[in-house]
C-alpha positions as CSV (number, residue, x, y, z in Angstrom):
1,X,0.0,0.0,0.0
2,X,1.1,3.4,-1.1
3,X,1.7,6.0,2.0
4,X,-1.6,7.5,3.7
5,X,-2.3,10.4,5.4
6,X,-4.9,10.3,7.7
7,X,-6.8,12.8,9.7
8,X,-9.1,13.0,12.3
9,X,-11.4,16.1,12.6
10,X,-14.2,17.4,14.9
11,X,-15.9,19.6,13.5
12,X,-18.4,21.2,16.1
13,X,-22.0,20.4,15.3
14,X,-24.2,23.6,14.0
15,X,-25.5,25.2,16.9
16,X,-26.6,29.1,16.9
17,X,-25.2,29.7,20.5
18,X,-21.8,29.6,18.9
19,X,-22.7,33.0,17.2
20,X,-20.2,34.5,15.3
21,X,-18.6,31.0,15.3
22,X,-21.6,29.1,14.0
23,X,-21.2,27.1,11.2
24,X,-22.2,29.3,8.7
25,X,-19.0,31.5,9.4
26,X,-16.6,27.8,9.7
27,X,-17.6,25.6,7.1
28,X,-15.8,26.9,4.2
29,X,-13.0,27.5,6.7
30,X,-13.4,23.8,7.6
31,X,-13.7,22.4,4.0
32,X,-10.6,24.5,3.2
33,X,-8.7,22.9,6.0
34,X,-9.5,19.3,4.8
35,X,-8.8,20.3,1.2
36,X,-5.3,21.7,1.6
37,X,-3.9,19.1,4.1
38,X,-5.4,16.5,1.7
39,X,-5.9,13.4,4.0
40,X,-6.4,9.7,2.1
41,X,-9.0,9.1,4.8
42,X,-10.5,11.4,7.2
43,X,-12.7,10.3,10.4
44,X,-15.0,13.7,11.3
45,X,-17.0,13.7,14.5
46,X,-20.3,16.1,15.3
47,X,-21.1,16.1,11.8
48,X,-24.9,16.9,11.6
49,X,-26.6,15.5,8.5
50,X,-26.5,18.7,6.7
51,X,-22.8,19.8,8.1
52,X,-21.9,16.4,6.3
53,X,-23.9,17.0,3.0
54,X,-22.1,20.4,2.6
55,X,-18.9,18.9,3.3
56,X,-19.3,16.6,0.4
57,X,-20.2,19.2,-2.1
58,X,-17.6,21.3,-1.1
59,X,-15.1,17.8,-1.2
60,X,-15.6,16.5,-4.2
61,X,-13.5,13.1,-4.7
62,X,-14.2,11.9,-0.7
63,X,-16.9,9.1,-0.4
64,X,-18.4,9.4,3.0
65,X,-19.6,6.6,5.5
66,X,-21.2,6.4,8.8
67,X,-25.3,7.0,10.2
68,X,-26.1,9.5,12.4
69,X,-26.2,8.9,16.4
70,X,-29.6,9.9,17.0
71,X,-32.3,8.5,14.0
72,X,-34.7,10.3,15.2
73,X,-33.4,13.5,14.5
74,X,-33.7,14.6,11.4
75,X,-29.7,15.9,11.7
76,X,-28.3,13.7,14.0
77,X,-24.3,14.0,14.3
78,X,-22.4,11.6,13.1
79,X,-18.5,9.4,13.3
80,X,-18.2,9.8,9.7
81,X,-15.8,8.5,7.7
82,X,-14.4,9.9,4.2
83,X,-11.9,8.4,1.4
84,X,-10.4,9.1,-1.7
85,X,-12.8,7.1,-3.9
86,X,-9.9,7.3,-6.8
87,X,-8.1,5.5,-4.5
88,X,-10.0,3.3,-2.5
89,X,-13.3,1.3,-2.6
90,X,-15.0,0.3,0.6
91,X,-16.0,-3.3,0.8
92,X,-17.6,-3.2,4.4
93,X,-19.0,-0.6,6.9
94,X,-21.3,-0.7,10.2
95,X,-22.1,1.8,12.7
96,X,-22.9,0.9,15.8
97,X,-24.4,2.5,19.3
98,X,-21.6,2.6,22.2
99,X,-24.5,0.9,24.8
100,X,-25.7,-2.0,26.4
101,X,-27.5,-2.8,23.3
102,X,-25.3,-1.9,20.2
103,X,-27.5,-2.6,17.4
104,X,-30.3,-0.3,19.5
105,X,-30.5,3.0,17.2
106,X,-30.4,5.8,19.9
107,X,-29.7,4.0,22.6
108,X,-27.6,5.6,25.2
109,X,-25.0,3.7,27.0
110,X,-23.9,3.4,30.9
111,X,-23.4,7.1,32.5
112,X,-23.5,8.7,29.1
113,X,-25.2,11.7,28.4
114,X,-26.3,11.2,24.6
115,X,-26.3,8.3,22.1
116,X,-22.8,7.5,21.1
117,X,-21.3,5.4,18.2
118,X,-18.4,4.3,15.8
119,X,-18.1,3.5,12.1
120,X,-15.7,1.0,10.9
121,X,-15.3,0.8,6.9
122,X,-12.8,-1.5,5.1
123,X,-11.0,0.0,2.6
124,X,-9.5,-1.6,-0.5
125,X,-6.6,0.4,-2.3
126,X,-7.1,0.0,-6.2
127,X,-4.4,-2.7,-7.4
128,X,-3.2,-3.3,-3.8
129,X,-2.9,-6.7,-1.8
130,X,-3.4,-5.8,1.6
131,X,-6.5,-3.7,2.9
132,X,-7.1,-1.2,5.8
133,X,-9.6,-1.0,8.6
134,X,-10.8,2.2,9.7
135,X,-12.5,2.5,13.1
136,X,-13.9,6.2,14.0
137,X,-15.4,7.2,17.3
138,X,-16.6,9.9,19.6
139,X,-16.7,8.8,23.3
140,X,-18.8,10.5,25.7
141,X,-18.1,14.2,27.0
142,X,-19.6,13.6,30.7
143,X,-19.3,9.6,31.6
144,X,-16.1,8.1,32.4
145,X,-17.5,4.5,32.5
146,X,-19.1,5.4,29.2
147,X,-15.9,6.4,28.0
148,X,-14.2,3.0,29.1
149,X,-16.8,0.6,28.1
150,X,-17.4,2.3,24.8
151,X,-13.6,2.0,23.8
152,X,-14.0,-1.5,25.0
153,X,-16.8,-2.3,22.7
154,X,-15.7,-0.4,19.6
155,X,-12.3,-2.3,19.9
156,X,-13.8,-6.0,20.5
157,X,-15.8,-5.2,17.7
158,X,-12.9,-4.4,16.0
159,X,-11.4,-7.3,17.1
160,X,-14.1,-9.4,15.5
161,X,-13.8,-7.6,11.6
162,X,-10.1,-7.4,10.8
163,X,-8.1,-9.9,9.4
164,X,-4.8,-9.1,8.8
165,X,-5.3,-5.5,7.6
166,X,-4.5,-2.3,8.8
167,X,-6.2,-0.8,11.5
168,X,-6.5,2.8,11.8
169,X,-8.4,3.8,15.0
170,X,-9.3,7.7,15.7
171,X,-11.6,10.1,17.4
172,X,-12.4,12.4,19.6
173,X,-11.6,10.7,22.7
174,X,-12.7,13.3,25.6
175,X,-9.8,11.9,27.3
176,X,-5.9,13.1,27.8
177,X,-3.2,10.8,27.4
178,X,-3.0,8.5,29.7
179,X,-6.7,8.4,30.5
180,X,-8.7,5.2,31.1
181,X,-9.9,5.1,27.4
182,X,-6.2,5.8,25.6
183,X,-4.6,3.5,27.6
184,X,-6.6,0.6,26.5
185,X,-6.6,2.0,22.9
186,X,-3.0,2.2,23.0
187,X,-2.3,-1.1,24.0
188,X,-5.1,-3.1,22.8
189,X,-4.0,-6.4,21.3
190,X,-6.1,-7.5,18.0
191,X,-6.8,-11.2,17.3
192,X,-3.5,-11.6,15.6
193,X,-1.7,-10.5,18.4
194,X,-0.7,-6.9,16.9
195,X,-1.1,-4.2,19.3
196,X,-2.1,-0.8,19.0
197,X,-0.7,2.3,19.4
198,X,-0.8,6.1,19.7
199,X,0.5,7.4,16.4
200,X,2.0,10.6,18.5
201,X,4.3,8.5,20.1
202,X,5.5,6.9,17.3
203,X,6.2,9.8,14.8
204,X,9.9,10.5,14.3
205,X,8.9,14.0,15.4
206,X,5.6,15.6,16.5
207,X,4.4,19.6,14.9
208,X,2.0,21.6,16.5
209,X,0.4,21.6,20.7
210,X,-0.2,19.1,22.7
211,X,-3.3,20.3,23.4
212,X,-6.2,19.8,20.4
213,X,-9.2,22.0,21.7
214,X,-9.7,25.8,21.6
215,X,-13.1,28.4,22.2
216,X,-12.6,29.0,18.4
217,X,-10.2,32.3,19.6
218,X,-7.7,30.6,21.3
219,X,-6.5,27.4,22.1
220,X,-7.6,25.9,25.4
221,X,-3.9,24.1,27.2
222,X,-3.9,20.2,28.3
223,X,-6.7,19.1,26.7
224,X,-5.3,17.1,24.0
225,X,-8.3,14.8,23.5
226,X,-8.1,14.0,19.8
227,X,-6.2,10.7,19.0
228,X,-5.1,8.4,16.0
229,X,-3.8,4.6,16.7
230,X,-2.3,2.0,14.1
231,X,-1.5,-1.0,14.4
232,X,2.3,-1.8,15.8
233,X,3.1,-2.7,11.8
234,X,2.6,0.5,10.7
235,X,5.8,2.8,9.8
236,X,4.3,6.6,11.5
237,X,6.1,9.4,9.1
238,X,4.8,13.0,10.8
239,X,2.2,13.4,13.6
240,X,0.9,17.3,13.6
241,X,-2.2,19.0,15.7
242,X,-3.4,21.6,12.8
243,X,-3.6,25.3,14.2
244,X,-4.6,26.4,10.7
245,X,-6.8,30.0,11.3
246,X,-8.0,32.8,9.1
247,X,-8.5,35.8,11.0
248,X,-11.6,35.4,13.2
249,X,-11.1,31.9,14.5
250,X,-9.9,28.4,14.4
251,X,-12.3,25.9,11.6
252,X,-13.7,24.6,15.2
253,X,-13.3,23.8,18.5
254,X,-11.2,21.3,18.2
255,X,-7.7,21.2,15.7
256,X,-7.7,18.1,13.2
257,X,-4.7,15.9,13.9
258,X,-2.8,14.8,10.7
259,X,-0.8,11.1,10.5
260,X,1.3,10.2,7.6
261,X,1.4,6.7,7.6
262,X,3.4,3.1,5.5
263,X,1.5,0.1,6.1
């Protein structure tokens, strides 16, 4: 498989309270961001139905996977996935609720305080022999046993889809380094005994903060939250939190972390 560059990206759902920072004033700001850092695959979390349409007119080339968290909402957010469709075709993809009941559509899980899920796809490279799975998630803001029992049931269902693939997991974690749910990210152990592990400490060298959240303004310190893990075969080129601005604000709440990966 050629090199890929990967990103992971939340892009703050559309909410008017965010005034000036709305997403009417971000999205091209946001679009812009994606298109000059030109990811292979990018995982995008809080993208409402409508955030996500936009995104893929203004994206052309990406093919997007993933359903929205909440069904009955007409724009639910969603742990969406986009590839290069020149390069790859997906053979496989499921989203699924981080609860109790997984295949319940809204259900909300253990201390949680909304429906949460992940989107795996399995991507096939055009004239390649070896594939890559792609695992995308958003973990709950308030509940820390919803955090660790959701990482624990996106990566056992991980466990159960790859083969000998790639595996590409990323999100927005709502948890540091260190933290319950990126400790057992960064050491989980698929079927074939390869382990997992944080892309950031595996890059030769790391650009940009730590930290990966800001109030649109300014960035907010120690809250690096956003997270990329490969499997322990993987070669990890450049690691970099984005701090790409114009001059009112940062494309959201959160900066996109870019990996440039060799499987």
């Amino acid at each position: 498989m050629k090199p890929v560059r990967l990103m992971s990206f939340n892009v703050r759902y559309d909410t008017a309270k965010d005034g000036v920072h709305n997403w009417a004033h971000r999205r091209r700001l946001v679009a812009d961001t994606i298109r000059y850092h030109d990811p292979d695959v990018v995982g995008v979390q809080e993208a409402m139905t409508h955030q996500l349409r936009e995104l893929e007119a203004m994206l052309p080339g990406y093919e997007w996977v993933g359903d929205a968290r909440d069904t009955a909402a007409p724009s639910g957010e969603h742990t969406a996935v986009g590839y290069r469709e020149a390069r790859f075709d997906a053979s496989e993809t499921d989203t699924f609720w981080l609860s109790e009941s997984p295949e319940t559509a809204n259900s909300v899980g253990w201390d949680a305080r909304h429906p949460r899920v992940a989107t795996w796809v399995r991507l096939c490279e055009h004239g390649a022999d070896r594939g890559l799975v792609v695992l995308n998630t958003h973990l709950d803001h308030y509940g820390e046993r919803a955090r660790r029992e959701g990482i624990a049931l996106a990566l056992s269902r991980l466990g159960d889809v790859v083969d000998d693939e790639a595996v590409v997991v990323c999100g927005d974690f709502n948890c540091v380094v260190g933290g319950p749910a990126h400790a057992a990210a960064s050491d989980y152990a698929l079927p074939d005994g390869r382990r997992l592990r944080d892309s950031r400490r595996l890059a030769p060298c790391c650009h940009g903060p730590t930290t990966t959240r800001t109030d649109f303004e300014d960035l907010l310190p120690d809250m690096g939250i956003d997270h990329v893990f490969v499997s322990e075969d993987t070669a990890v080129t450049g690691w970099s939190a984005v701090t790409d601005r114009d001059d009112t604000h940062y494309a959201s709440d959160h900066l996109p972390v870019v990996v440039d990966c060799e499987f």
